[in-house]
DRENMARDO-88482 format. One record per atom (N, C-alpha, C): residue in three letters; x, y negated, z negated. Coordinates in pm, whole numbers, padded with zeros to 5 digits, always signed. Each point is the difference from the previous one (the first is absolute). Layout:
BEGIN
ALAXYZ
...
This chain:
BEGIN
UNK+00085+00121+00000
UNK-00085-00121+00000
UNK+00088-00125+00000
UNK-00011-00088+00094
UNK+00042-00124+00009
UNK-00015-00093-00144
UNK+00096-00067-00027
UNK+00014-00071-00098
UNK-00057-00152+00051
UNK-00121-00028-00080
UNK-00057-00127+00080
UNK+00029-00109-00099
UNK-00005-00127+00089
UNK+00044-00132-00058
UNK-00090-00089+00018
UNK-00075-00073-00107
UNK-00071-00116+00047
UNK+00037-00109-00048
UNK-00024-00123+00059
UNK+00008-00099-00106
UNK-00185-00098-00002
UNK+00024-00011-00119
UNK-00167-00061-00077
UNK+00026-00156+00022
UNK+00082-00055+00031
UNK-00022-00139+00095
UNK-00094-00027+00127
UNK-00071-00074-00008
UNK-00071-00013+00164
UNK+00100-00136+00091
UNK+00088+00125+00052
UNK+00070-00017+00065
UNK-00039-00082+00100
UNK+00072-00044+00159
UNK-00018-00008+00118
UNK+00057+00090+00114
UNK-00062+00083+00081
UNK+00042+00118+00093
UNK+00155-00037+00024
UNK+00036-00179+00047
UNK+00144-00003+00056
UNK+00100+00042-00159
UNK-00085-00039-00123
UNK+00101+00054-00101
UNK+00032+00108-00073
UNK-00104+00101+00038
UNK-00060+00156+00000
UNK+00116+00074+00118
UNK+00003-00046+00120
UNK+00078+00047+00076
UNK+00170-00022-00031
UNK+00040-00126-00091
UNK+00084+00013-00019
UNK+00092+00080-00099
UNK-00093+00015-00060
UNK+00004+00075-00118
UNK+00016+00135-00006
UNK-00068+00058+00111
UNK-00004+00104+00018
UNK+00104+00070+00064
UNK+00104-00104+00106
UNK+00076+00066+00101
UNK+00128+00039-00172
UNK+00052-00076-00095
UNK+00058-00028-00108
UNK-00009+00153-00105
UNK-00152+00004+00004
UNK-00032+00132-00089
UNK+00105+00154+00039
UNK+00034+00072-00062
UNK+00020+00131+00019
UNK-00040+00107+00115
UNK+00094+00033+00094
UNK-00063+00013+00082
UNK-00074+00148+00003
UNK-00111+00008+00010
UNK-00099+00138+00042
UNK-00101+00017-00155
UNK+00009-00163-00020
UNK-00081-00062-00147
UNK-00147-00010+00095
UNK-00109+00007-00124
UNK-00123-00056+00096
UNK-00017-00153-00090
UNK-00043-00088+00086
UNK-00020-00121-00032
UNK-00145-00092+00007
UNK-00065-00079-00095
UNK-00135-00002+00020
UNK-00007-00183-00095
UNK-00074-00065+00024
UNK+00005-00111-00038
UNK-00163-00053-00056
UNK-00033-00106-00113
UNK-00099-00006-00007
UNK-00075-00146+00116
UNK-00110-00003+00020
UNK-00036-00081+00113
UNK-00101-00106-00127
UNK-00017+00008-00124
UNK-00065-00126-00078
UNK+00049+00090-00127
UNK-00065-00150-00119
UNK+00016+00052-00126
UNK-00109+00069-00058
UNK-00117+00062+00101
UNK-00109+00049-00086
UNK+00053+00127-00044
UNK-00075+00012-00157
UNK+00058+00097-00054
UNK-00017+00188+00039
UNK-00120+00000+00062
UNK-00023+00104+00029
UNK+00047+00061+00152
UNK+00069-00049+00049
UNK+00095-00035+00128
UNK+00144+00054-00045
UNK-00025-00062-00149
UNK+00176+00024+00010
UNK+00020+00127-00094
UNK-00084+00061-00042
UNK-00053+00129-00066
UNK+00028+00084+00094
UNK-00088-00014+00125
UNK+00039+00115+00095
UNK+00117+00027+00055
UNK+00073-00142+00049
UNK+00129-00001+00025
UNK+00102+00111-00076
UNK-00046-00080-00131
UNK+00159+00110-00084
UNK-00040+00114-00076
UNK-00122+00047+00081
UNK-00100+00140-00064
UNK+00168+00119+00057
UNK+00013-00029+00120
UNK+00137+00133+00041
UNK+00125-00063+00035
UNK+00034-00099-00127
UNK+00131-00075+00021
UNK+00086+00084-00074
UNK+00142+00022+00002
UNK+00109+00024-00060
UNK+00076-00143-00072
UNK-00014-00059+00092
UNK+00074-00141-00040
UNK-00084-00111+00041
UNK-00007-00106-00123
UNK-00089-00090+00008
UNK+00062-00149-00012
UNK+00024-00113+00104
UNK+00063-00102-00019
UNK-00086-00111-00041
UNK-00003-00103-00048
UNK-00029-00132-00045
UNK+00051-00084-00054
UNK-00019-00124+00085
UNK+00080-00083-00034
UNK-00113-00150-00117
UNK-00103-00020+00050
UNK-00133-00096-00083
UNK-00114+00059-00025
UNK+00027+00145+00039
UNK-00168+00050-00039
UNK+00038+00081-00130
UNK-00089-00023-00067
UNK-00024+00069-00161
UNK-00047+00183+00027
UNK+00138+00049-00090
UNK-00050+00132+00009
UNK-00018+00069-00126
UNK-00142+00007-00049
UNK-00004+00013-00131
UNK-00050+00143-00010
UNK-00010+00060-00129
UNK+00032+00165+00008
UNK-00131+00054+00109
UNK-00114-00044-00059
UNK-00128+00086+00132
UNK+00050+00005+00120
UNK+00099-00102+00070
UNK+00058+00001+00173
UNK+00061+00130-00054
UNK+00121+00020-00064
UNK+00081+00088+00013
UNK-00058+00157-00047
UNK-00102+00015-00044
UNK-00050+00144-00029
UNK-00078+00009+00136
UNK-00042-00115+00077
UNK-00064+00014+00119
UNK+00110+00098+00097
UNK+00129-00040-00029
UNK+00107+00049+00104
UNK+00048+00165-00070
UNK-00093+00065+00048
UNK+00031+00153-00102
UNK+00139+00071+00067
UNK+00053-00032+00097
UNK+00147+00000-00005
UNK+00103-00056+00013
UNK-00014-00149-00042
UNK+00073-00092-00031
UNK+00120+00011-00156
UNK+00117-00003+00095
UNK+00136+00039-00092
UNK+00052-00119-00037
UNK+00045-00147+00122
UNK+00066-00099-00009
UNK-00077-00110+00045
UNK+00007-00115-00086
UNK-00087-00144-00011
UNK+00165-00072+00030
UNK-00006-00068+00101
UNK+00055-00059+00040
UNK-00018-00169-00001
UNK+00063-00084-00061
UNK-00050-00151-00043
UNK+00095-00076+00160
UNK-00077-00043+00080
UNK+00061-00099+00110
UNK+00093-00132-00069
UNK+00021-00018-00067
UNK+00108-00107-00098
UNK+00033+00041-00120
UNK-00002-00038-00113
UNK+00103+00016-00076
UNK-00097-00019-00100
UNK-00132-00086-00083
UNK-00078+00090-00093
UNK-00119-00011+00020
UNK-00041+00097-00097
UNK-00062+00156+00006
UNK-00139-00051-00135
UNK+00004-00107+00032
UNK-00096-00029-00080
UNK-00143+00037+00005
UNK-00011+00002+00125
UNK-00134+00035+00036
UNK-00050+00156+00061
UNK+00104+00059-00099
UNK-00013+00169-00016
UNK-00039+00048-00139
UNK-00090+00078+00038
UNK-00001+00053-00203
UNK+00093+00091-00005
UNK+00103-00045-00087
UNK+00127+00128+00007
UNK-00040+00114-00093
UNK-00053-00062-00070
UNK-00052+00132-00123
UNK-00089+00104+00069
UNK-00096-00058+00110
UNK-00064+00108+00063
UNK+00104+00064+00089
UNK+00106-00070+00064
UNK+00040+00093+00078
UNK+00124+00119-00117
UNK-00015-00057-00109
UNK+00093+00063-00097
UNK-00053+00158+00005
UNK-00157-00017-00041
UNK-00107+00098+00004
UNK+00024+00079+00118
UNK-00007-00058+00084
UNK-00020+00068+00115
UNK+00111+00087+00054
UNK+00103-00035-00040
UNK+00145+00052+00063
UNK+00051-00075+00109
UNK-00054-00137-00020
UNK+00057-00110+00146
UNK+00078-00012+00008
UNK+00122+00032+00105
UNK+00100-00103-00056
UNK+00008-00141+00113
UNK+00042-00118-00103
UNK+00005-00123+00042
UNK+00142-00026+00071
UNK+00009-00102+00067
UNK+00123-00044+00032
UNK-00076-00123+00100
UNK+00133-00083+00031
UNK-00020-00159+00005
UNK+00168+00003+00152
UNK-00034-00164+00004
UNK+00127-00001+00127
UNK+00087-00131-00087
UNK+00075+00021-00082
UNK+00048-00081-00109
UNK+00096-00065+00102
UNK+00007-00091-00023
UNK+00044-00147+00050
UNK+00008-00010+00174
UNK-00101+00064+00029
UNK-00033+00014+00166
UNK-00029-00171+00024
UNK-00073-00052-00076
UNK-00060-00117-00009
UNK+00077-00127-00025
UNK+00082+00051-00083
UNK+00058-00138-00081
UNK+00071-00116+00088
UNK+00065+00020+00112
UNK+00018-00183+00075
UNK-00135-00032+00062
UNK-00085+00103+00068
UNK-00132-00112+00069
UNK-00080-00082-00116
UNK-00004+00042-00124
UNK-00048-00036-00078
UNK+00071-00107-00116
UNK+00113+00000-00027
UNK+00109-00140+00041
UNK-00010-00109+00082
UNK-00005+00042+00117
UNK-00031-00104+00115
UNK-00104-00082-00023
UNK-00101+00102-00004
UNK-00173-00053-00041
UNK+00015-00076-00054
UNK+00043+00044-00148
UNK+00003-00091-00129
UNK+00051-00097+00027
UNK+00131-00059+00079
UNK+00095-00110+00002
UNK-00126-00092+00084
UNK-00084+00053+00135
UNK-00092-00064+00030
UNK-00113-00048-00041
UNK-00015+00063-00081
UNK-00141-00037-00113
UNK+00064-00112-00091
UNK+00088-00027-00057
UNK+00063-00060-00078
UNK+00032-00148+00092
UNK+00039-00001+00116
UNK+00026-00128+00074
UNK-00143-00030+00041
UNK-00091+00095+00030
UNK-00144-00055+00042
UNK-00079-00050-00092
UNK+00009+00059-00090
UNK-00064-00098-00100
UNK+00052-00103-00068
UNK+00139+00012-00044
UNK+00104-00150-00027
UNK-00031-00105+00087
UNK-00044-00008+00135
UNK-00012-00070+00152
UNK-00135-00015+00051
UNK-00126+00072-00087
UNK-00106-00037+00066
UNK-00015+00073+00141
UNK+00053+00107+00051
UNK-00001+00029+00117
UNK-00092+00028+00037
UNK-00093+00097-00041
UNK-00061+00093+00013
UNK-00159-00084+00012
UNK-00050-00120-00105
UNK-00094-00117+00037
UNK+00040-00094+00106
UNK+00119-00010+00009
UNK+00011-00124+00111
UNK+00022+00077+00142
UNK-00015+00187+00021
UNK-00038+00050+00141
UNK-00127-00002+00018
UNK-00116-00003-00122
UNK-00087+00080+00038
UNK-00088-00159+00021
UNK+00013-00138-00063
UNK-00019-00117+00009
UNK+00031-00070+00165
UNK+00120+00015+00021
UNK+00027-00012+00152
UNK-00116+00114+00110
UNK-00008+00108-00051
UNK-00068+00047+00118
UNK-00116-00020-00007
UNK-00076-00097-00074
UNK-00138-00040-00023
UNK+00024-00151+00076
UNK+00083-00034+00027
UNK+00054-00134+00020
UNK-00028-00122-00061
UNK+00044+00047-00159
UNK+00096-00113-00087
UNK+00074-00019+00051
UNK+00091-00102-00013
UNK+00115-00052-00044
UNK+00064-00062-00100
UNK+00016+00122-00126
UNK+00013-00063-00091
UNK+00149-00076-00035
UNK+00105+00045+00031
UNK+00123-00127-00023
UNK+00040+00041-00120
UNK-00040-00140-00057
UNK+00046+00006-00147
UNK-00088+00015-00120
UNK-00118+00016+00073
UNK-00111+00041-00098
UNK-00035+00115-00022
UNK+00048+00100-00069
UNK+00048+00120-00061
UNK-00095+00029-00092
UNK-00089+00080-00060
UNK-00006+00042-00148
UNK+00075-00023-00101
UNK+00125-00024-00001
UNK+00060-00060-00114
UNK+00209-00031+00046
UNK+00051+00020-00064
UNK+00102-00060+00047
UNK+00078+00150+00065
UNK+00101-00002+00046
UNK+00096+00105+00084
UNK+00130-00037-00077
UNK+00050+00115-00058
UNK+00124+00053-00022
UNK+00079+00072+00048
UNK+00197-00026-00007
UNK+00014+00086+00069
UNK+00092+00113-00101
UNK+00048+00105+00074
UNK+00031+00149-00110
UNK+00134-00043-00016
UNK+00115-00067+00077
UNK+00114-00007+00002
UNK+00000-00049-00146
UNK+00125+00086-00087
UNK+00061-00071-00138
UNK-00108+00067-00149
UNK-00110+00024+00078
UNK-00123+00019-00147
UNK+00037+00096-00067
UNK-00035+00058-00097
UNK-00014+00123-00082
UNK-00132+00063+00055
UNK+00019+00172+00022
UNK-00086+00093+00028
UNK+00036+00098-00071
UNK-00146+00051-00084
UNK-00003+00128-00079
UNK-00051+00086+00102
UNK+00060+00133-00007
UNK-00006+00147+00015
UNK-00063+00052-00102
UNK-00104+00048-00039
UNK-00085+00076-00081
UNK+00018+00189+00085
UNK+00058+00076-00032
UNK+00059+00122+00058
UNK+00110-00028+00084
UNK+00077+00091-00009
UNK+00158-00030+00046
UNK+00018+00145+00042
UNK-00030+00052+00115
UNK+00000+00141+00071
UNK+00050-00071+00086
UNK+00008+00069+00138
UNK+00043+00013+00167
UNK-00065-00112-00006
UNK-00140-00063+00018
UNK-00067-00095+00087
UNK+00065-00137-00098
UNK+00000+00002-00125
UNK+00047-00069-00119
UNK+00153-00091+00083
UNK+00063+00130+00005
UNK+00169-00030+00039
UNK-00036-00090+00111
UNK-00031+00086+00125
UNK+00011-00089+00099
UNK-00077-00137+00011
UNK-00104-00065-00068
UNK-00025-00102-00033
UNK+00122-00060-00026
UNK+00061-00007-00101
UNK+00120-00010-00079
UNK+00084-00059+00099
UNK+00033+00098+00108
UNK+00090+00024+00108
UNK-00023-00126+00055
UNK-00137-00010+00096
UNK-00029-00114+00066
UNK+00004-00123-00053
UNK-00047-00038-00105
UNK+00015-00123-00073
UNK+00117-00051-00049
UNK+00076+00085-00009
UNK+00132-00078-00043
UNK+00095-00075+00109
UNK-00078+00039+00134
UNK+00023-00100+00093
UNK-00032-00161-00027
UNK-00114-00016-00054
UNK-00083-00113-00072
UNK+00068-00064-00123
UNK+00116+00034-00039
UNK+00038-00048-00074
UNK-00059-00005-00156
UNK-00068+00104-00030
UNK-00090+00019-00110
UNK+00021+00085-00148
UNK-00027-00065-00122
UNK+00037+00067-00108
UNK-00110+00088+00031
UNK+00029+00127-00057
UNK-00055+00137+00011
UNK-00032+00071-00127
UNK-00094+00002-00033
UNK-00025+00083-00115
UNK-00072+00093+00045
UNK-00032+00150-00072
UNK-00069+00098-00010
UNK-00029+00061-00169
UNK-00117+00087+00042
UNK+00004+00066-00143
UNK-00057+00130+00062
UNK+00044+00100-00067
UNK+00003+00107+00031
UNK-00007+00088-00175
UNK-00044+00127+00054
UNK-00006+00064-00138
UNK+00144+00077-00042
UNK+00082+00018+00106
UNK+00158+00069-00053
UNK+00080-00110+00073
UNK+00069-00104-00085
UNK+00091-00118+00058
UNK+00116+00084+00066
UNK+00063-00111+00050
UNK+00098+00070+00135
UNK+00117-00008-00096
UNK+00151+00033+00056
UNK+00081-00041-00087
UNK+00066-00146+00021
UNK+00082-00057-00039
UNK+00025-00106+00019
UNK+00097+00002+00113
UNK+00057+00111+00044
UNK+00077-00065+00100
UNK-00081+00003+00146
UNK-00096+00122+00013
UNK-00137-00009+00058
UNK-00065-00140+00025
UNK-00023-00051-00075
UNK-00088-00159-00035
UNK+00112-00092+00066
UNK+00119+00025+00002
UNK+00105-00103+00040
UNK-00017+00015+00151
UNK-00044+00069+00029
UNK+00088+00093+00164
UNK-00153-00078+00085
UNK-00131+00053-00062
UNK-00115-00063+00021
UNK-00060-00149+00001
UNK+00071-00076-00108
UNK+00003-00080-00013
UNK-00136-00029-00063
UNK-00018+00086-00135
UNK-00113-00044-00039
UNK+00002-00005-00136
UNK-00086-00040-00099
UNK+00013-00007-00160
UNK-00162+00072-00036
UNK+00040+00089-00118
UNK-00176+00049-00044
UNK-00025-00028-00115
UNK-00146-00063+00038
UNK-00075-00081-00126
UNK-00071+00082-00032
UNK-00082-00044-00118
UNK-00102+00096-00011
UNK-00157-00077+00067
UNK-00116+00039-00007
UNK-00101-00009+00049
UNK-00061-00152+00001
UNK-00001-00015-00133
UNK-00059-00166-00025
UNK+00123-00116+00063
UNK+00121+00033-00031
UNK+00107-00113+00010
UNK+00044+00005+00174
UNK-00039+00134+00027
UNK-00006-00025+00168
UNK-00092-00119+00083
UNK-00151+00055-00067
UNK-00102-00049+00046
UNK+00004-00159-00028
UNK+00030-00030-00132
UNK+00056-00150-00024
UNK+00078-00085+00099
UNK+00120+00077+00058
UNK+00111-00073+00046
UNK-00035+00001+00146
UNK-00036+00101+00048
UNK+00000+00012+00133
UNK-00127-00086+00102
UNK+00101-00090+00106
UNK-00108-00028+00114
UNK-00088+00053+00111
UNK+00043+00151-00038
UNK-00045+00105+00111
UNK-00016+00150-00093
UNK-00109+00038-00043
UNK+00005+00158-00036
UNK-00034+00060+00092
UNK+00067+00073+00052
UNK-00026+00146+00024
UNK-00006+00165-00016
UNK-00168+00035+00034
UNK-00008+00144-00095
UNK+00022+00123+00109
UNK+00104+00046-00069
UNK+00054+00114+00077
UNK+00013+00175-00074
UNK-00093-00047-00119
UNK-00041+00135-00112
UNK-00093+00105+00073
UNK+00042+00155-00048
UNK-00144+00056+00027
UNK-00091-00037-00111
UNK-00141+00049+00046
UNK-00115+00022-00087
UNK-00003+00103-00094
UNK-00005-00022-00175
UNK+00036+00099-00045
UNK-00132-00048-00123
UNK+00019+00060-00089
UNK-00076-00061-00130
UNK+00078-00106-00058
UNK+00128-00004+00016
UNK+00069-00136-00059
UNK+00006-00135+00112
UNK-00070+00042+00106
UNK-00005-00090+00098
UNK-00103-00092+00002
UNK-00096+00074-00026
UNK-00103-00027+00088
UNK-00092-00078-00105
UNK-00050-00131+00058
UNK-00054-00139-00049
UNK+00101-00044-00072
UNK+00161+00029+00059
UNK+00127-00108-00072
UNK-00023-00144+00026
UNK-00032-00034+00150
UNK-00034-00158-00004
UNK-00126-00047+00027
UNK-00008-00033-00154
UNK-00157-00028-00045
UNK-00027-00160-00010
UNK-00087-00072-00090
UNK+00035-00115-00034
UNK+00092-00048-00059
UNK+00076+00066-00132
UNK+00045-00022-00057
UNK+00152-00044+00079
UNK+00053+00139+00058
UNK+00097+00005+00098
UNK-00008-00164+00068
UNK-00111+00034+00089
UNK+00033-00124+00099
UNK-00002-00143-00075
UNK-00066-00040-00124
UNK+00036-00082-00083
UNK+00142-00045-00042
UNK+00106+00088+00020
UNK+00134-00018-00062
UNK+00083-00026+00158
UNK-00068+00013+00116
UNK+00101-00046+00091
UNK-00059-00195+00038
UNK+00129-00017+00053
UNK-00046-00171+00057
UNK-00085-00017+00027
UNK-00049-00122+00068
UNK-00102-00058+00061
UNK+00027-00006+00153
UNK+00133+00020-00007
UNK+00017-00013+00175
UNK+00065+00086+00040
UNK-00034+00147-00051
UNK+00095+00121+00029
UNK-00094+00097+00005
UNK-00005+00081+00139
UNK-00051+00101+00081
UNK-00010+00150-00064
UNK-00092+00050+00022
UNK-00009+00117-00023
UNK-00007+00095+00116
UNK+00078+00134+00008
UNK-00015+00046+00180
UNK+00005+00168-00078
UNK-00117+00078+00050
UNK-00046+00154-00012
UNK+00018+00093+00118
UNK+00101+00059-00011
UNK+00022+00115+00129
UNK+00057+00109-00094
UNK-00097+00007-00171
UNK+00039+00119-00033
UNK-00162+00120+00008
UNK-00070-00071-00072
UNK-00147+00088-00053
UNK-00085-00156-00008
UNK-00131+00039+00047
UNK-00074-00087-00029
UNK-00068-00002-00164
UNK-00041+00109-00052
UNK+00022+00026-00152
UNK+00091-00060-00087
UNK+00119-00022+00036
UNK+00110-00090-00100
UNK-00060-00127-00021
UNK-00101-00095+00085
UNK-00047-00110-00013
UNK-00109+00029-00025
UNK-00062-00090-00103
UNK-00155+00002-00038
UNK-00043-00148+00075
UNK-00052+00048+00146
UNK-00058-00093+00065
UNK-00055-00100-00042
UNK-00115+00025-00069
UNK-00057-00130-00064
UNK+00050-00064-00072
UNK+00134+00048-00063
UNK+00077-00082-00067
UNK+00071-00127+00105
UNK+00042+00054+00104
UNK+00092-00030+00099
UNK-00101-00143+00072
UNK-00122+00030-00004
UNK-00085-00072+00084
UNK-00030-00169-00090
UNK-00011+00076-00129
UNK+00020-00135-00134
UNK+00076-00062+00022
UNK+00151+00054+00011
UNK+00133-00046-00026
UNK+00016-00112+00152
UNK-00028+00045+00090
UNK-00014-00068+00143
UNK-00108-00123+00024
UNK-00083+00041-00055
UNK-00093-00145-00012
UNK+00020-00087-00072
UNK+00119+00053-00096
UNK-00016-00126-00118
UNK+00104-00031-00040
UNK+00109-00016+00118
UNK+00109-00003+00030
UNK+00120+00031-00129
UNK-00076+00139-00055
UNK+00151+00058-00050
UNK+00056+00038+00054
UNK+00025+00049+00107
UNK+00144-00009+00083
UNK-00028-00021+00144
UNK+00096-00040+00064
UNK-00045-00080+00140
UNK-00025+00117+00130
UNK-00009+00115-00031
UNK-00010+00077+00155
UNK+00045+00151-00087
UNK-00100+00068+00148
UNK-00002+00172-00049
UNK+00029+00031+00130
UNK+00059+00150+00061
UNK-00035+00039+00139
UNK+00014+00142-00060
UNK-00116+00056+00042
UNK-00033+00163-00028
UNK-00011+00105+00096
UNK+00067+00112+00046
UNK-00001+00084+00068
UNK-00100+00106-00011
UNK-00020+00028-00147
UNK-00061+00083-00088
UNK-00116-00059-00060
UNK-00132+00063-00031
UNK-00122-00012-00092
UNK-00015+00102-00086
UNK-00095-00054-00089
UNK-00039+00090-00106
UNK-00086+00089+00088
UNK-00083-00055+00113
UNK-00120+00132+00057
UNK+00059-00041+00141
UNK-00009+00126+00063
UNK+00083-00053+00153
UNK-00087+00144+00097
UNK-00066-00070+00153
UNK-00019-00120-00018
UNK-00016-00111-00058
UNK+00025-00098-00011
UNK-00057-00147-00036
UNK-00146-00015+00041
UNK-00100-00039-00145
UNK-00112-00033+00002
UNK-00012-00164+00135
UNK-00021+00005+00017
UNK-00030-00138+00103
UNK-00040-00111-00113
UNK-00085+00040-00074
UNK+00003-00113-00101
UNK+00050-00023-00107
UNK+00181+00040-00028
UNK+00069-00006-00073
UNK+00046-00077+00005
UNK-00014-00109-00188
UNK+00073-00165+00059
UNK+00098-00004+00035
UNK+00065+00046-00002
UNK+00151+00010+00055
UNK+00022-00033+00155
UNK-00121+00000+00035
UNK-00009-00022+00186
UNK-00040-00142-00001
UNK-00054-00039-00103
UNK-00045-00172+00049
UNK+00111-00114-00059
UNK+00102+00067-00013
UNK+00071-00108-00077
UNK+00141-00036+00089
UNK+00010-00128+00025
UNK+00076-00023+00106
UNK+00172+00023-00108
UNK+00017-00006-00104
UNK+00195+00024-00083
UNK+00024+00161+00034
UNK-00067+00087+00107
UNK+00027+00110-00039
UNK+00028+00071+00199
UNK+00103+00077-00003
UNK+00038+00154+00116
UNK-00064+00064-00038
UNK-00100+00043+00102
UNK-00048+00163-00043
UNK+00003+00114+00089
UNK+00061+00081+00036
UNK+00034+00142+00110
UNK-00043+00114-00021
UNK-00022+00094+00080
UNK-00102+00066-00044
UNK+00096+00149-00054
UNK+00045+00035-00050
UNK+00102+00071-00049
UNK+00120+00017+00111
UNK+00065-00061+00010
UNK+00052+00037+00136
UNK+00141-00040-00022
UNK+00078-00042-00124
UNK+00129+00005-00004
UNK+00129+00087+00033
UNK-00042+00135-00009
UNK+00057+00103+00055
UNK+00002+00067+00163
UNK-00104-00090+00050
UNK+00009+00085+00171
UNK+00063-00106+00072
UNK+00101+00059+00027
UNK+00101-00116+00105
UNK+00034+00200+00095
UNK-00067-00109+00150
UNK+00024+00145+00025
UNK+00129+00065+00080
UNK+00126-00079-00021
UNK+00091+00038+00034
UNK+00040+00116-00114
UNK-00093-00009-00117
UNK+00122+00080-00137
UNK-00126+00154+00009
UNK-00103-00027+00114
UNK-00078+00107-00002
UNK+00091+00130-00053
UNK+00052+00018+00179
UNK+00072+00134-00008
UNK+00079+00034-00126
UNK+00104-00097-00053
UNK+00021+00030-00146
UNK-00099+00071-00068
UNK-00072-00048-00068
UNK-00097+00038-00086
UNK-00064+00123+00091
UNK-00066+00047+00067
UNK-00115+00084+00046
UNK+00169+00143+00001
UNK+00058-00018+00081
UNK+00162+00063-00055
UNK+00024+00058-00115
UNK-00045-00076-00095
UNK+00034+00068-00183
UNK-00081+00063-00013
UNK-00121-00031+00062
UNK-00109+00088-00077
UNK+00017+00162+00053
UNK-00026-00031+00186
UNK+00046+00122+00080
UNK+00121+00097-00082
UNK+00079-00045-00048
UNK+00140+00053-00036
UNK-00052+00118-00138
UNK-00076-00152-00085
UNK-00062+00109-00115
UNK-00098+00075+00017
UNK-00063+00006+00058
UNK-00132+00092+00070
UNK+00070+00122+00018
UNK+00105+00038+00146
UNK+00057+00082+00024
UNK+00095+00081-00073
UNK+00056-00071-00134
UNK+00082+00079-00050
UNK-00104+00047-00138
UNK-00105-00101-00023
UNK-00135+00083-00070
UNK-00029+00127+00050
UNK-00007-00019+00106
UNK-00093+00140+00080
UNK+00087+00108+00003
UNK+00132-00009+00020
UNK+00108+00099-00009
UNK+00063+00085-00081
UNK-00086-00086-00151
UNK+00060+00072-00143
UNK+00112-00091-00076
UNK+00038-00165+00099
UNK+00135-00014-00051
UNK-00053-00118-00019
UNK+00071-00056-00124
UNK+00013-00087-00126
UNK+00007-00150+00047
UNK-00143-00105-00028
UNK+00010-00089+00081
UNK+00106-00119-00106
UNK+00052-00087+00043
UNK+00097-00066-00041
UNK-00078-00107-00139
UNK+00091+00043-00128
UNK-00094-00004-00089
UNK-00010-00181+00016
UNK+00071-00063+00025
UNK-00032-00146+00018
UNK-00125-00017+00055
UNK-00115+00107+00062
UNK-00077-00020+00043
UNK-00112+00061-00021
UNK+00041+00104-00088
UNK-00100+00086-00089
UNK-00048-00092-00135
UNK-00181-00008+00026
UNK-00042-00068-00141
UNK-00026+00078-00103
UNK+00068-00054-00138
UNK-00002+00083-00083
UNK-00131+00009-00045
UNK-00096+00152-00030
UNK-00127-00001-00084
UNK+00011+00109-00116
């Protein structure tokens, strides 16, 4: 019996096909075409291996897949897996650990100048045909020289790091195991802890997974302790921010600008304030698909799939622990 592969994304055929030439060869391959749930039931009813990268796979999907061995995460976390069910189940997990980390750098460095700059209101103002000039929502800053916090200091963490120190920028992070100091020298960065980051810095950025110590970290209180004219930018979990906190903090100018990759519910409700407020980037999860780094990534997974299926030991940097 053929070892079949799906992935529970509703893909597009040109990215289904690419995907597929990548897979293992004499693998069967099958893709979902929406997120209805009973669609994607049948799908991974005779899967072996099950990929996702934004769709939630919580234990009922995976008892749906009665011979499903390997849950495969399209990035790096796994939040939106019940690991305990697949604990139950005999799943094993695995992820494409730092497949992601420069497109999502990049992102970030762009989210960070688009909202410092107003970019993102003064395209969508011009193509209505404003001309707004110098009449902005509020004033424009620029990143050269500022202080930027790192809130997680992994692969995507570093290379932030990386890029900005082009910018000429004090660098802080906080992380839960500090680096060593000659590490921090080489990086060029110093670690604060949580509050004295959020204090100092003109730019946070959240680059944490979603964990129980994560999640509703920047609340009111949080965004209370940073400036008045210092940005907040999310390309970790939309859960780490308590939106309505975020939406307070933006109207009432505790701090001057947000740009979010990530939501707490995703899709995005259409009538989430977060859409009517001109201090804010909003993308629709999409920091990670730059599709030159495709083949990378779809590559790791292929790699662990096949040496799954073979009996041989997938590379534990990429095995999630349950």
């Amino acid at each position: 019996m053929s070892h079949k592969i799906v992935v529970l994304d509703a893909i597009s055929p040109k990215t289904a096909g690419r995907m597929a030439a990548l897979m293992p060869a004499g693998f069967a391959f099958d893709y979902a075409r929406s997120r209805d749930e009973a669609a994607l039931r049948t799908l991974i009813a005779d899967a072996d291996t099950a990929i996702s990268g934004q769709i939630a796979v919580p234990g009922s999907l995976m008892e749906a897949g009665t011979r499903l061995k390997l849950l495969h995460k399209w990035g790096v976390g796994v939040d939106n897996f019940d690991l305990a069910a697949a604990k139950a189940l005999g799943i094993t997990v695995a992820r494409t650990t730092g497949s992601n980390a420069v497109p999502v750098a990049e992102f970030t460095l762009g989210l960070i100048l688009a909202t410092l700059r107003h970019l993102a209101y003064a395209h969508a103002e011009l193509r209505h045909g404003r001309w707004r000039g110098g009449n902005l929502p509020s004033d424009t800053i620029m990143l050269s020289g500022k202080t930027v916090g790192i809130v997680g200091f992994g692969a995507i963490g570093r290379n932030v790091a990386r890029l900005l120190r082009g910018f000429g920028c004090r660098l802080l992070y906080t992380t839960p195991r500090p680096l060593s100091a000659a590490v921090e020298a080489t990086l060029g960065v110093a670690r604060a802890d949580l509050a004295d980051l959020l204090a100092e810095s003109d730019v946070v950025c959240l680059h944490c997974p979603l964990n129980a110590q994560t999640r509703g970290m920047i609340d009111r209180a949080a965004l209370s302790r940073m400036k008045p004219t210092a940005i907040l930018v999310n390309v970790a979990r939309g859960g780490v921010v308590v939106e309505a906190d975020l939406v307070w903090a933006l109207q009432n100018d505790i701090i001057h600008g947000a740009a979010m990759d990530v939501f707490e519910v995703e899709p995005v409700d259409p009538a989430n304030p977060l859409l009517a407020l001109d201090n804010v980037v909003l993308t629709p999860h999409i920091a990670a698909g730059a599709s030159d780094n495709f083949g990378n990534t779809i590559s790791q997974i292929a790699r662990n799939i096949a040496l799954f299926a073979r009996g041989d030991a997938i590379p534990p940097s990429d095995l999630v622990a349950l």
